[in-house]
C-alpha positions in Angstrom: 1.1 6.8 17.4 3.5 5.1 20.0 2.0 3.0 22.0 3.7 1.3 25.1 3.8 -1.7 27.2 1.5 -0.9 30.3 2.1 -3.4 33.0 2.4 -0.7 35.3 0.4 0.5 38.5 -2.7 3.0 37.8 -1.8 6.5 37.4 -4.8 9.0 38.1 -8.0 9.1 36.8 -8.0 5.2 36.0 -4.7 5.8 33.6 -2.2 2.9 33.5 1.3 4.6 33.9 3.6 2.6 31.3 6.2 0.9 32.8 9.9 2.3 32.6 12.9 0.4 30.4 14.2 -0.8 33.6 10.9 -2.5 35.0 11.2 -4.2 31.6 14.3 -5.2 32.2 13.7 -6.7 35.6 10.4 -8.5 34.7 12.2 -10.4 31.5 15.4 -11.3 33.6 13.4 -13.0 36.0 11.2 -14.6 33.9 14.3 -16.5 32.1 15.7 -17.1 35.3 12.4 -19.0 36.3 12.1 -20.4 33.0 16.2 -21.4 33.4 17.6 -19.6 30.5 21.3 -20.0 30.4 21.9 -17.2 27.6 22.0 -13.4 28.7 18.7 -11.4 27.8 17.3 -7.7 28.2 14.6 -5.7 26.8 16.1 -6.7 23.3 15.7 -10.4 23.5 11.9 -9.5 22.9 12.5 -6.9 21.3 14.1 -8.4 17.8 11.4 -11.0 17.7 8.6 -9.0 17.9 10.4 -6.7 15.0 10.6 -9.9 13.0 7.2 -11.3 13.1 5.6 -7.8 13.2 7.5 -7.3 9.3 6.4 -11.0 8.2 3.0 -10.5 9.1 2.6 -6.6 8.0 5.9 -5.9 6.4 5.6 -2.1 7.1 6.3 0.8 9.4 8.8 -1.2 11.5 11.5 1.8 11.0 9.0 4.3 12.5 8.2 2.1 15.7 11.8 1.2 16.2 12.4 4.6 15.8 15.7 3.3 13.1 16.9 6.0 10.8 17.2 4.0 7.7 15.0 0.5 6.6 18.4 -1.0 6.1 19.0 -0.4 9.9 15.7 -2.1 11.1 16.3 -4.9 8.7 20.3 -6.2 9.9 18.4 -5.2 13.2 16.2 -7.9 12.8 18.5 -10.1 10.5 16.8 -9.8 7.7 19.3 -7.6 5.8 20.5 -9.9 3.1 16.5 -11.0 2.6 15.9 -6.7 2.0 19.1 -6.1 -0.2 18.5 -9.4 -2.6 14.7 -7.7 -2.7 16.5 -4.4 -3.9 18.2 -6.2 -6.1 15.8 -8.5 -7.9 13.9 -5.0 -8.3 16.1 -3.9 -10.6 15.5 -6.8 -13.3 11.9 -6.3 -13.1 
């Protein structure tokens, strides 16, 4: 199950219409612009910590909500590729 981010307007019947990858967008720019961020950020400046702390704390189905094709993907994703592939490794002398 996929949930989204709903900080959109209500939809019908009392339904919160998600908002779009754009609106996103917008509402992170100008929060680092308030917050004077000098580095560029998008929807992935959240996006990569919320994949790393969401692996430390549960350590599964990241691939499937990042929608990744591989684990090896959603792991350099969220730079913890050498920490997965030293874990394959040290699995082999067990």
């Amino acid at each position: 199950m996929t949930r989204t981010l709903s900080l959109g307007q209500k939809g019908g019947e009392g339904n919160i219409k998600p908002i779009d990858r754009s609106t996103a967008y917008r509402i992170i720019k100008d929060a680092a612009r308030k917050a004077r961020f000098r580095d560029n950020c998008g929807t992935h400046t959240v996006r990569k910590p919320f994949g790393y702390m969401h692996y430390k704390k549960w350590g599964t189905a990241l691939q499937k909500i990042f929608n990744h094709d591989t684990e090896l993907v959603t792991f350099a994703y969220i730079g913890l590729e050498d920490d997965f592939l030293d874990k394959t490794i040290m699995g082999l002398y067990r």
